[in-house]
C-alpha positions in Angstrom: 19.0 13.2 17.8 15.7 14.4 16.0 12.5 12.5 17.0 10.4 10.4 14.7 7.3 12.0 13.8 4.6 9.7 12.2 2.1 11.5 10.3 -1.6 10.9 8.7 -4.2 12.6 6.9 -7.5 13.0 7.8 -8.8 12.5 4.1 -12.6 11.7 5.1 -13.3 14.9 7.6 -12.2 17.3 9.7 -10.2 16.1 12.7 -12.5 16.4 15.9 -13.6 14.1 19.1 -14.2 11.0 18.0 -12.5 11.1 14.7 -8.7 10.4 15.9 -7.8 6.8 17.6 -7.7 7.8 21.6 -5.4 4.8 22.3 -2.6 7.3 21.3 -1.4 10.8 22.3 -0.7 12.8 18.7 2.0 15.3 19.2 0.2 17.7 17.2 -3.4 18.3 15.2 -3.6 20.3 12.4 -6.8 21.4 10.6 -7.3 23.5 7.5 -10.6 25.6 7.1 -11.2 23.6 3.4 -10.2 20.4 2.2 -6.4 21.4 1.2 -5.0 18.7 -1.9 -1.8 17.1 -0.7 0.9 17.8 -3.5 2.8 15.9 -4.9 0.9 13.0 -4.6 -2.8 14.5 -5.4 -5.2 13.6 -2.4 -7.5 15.9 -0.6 -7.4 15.8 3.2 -9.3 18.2 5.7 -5.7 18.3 8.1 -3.4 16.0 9.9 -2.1 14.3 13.0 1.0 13.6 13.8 2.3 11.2 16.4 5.6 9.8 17.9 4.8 6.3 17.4 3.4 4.9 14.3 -0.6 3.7 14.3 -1.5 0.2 13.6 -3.3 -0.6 10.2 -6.4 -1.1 12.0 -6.3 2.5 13.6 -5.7 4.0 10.1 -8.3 1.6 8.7 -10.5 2.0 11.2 -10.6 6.3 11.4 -10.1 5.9 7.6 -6.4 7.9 7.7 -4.0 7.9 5.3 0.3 7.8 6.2 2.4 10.3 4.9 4.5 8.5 2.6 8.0 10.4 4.5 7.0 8.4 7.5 10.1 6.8 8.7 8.4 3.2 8.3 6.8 4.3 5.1 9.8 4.7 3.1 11.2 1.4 3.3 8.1 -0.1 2.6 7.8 2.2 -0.3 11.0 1.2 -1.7 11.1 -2.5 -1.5 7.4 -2.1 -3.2 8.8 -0.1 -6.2 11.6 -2.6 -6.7 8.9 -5.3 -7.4 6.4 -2.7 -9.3 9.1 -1.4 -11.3 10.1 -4.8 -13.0 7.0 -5.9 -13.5 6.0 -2.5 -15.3 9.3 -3.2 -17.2 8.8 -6.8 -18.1 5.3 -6.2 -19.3 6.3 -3.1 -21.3 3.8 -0.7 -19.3 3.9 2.5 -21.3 5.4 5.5 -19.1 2.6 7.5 -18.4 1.0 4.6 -16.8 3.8 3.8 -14.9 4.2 4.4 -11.0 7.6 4.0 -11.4 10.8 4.7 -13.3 14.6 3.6 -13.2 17.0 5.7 -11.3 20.4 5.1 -13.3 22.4 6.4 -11.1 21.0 4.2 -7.8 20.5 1.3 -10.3 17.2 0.3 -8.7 13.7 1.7 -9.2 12.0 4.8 -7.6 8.4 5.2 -7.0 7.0 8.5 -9.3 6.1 11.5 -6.8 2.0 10.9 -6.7 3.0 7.4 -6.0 1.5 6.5 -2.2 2.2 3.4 -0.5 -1.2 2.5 -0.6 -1.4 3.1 -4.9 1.8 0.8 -4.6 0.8 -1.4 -2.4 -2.6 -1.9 -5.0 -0.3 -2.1 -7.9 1.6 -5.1 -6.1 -1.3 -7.1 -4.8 -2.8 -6.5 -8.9 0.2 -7.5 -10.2 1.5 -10.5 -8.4 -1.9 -11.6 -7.2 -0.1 -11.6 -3.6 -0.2 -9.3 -0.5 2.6 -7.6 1.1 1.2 -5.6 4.5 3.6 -5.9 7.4 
């Protein structure tokens, strides 16, 4: 069975002491010599961690990380997210290049568009329902 890998972006600076939560071992550190953009969904980062457990908010919060939206635990929350997005952008008639989402006929449910992160989602959720969602 493949392992789990959990992985986040160091979008603020490169990854050094100090700049990585020490609680948790990462399985690997990557860092590129310039800020690379992460495509498809458009953010700059100056490398990456990745780690066989996921990090708490408060880590990622607190070194200022962002989760790759593949995570294992990041795709399910990505989902249920777009379901809720994706009918209020219907409802309310959100014109499609505004959109973060868009209906998948053929799962009959509604997909997040590629740039989408959990984090825009999560944004777009707490705008439009006035509610939070963090687990």
């Amino acid at each position: 069975m493949k392992q789990k890998v959990y992985r986040y972006y160091s979008t603020q600076r490169p990854i050094g002491p100090g700049t990585i939560p020490s609680a948790v071992k990462p399985l690997e550190i990557v860092n590129y010599e310039f800020r690379h953009r992460i495509d498809p969904w458009g953010f700059g980062a100056w490398g990456y961690l990745e780690y066989a457990v996921p990090l708490t908010e408060q880590q990622i919060d607190d070194y200022e990380l962002l989760a790759w939206p593949k995570n294992p635990d990041e795709a399910q929350r990505i989902y249920e997210l777009a379901q809720v997005v994706g009918k209020w952008e219907r409802s309310h008639r959100v014109y499609a290049s505004r959109r973060i989402t868009w209906w998948h006929p053929d799962f009959g449910s509604f997909v997040p568009k590629a740039s989408a992160t959990l984090k825009i989602l999560q944004e777009r959720y707490e705008f439009y329902t006035g509610g939070t969602n963090k687990q």
